[in-house]
C-alpha positions as CSV (number, residue, x, y, z in Angstrom):
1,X,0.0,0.0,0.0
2,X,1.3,3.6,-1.4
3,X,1.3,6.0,2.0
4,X,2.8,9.5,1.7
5,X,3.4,11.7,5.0
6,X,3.9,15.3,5.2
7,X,4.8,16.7,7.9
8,X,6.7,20.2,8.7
9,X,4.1,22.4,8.3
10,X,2.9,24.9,11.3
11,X,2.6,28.8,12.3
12,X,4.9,30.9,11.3
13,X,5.4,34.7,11.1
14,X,6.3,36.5,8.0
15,X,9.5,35.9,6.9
16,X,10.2,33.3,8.2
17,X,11.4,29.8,7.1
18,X,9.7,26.0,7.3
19,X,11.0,22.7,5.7
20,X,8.6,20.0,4.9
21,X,9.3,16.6,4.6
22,X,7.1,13.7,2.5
23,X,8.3,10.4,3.8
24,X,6.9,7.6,1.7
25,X,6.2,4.1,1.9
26,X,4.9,1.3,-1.1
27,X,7.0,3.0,-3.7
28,X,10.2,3.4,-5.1
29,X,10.9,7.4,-5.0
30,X,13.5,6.7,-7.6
31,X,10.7,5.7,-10.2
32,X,8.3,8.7,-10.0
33,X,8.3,12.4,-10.2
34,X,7.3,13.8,-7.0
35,X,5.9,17.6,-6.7
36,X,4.2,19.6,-3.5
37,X,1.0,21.4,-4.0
38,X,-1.0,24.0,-1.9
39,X,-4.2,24.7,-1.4
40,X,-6.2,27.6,-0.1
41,X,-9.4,28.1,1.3
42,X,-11.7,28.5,-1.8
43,X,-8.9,27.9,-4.3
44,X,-8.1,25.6,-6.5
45,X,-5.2,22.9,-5.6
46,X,-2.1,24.6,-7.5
47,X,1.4,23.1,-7.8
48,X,4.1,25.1,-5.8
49,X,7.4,23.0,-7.2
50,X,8.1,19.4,-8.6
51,X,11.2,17.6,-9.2
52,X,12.0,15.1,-12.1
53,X,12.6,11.4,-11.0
54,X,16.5,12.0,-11.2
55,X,16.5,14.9,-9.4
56,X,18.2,17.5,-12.3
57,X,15.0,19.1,-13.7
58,X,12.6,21.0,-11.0
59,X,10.0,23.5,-11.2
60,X,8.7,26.4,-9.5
61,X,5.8,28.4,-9.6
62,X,6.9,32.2,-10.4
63,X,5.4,33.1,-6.9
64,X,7.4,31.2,-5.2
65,X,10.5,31.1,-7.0
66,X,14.1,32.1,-5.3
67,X,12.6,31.1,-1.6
68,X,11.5,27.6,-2.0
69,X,13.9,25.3,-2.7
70,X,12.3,21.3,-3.5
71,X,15.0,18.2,-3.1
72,X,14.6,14.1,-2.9
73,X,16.8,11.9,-1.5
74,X,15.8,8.7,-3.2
75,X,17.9,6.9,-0.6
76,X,15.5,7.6,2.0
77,X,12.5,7.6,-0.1
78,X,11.9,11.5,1.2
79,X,10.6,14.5,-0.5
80,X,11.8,18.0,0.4
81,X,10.1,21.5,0.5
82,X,12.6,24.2,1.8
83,X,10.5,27.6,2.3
84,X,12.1,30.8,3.3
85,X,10.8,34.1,3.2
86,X,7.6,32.8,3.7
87,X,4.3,35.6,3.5
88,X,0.8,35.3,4.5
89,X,0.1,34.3,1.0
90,X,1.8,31.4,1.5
91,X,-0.8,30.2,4.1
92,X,-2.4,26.9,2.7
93,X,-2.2,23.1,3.2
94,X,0.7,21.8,1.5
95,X,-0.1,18.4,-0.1
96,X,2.8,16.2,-1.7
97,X,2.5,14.1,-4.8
98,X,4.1,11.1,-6.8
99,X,3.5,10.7,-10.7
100,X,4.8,7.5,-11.8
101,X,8.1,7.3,-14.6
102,X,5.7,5.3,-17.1
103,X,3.7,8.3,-17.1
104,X,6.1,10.9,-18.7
105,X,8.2,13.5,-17.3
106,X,7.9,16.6,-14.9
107,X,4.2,18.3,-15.4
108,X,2.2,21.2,-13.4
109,X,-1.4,19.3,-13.2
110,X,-2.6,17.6,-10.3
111,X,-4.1,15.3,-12.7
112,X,-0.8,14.0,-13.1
113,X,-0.1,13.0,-10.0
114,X,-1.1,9.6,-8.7
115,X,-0.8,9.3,-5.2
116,X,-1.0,11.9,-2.7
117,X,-0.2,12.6,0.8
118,X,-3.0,13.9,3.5
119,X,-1.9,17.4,3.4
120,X,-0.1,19.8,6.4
121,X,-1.2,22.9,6.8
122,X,1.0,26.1,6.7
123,X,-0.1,28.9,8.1
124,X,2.0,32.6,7.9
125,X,1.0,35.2,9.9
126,X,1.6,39.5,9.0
């Protein structure tokens, strides 16, 4: 059975820094794409980074770009969401994902993505 765990998240003022962790069991991190997601009250679920299965290609959304820094280590079957800088826009539950190889590379939708954790939430206060 597939289980993914975030954990990390909390209350935070701005500007200040969190580091999630995804540990995962049933799967082989090395064979998928893995890629953390937000969502907001009222919003739509909206990818925040992703990382290729070999861990060279990644992705940011623009917003977020130059303060959140996404790694793997495949070792440990672990996903990693480094956030700095963080602002109240930031607030949302931060959800992380697995797309397997056989699917293709690196993509933005939530479609996508095949297995998903439970979420932690992230809140950033002003």
């Amino acid at each position: 059975q597939v289980q993914l765990v975030e954990s990390g998240g909390g209350l935070v003022q701005a500007g200040g820094s969190l580091r999630l962790s995804c540990s995962t069991s049933g799967l082989t991190v090395s064979n998928y794409a893995m890629g953390w997601f937000r969502q907001a009250p009222g919003k739509e679920r909206e990818i925040v980074a992703g990382i290729a299965r070999t861990g060279i290609d990644t992705y940011y959304q623009m917003s977020v770009k130059g303060r959140f820094t996404i790694s793997r280590d495949n070792a440990e079957n672990t996903l990693y969401l480094q956030m700095n800088s963080l602002k109240p826009e930031d607030t949302a539950v931060y959800y992380c994902a697995a797309r397997p190889s056989f699917a293709g590379g690196l993509t933005t939708s939530a479609r996508g993505f095949d297995h998903w954790g439970q979420g932690t939430q992230v809140t950033v206060s002003s």
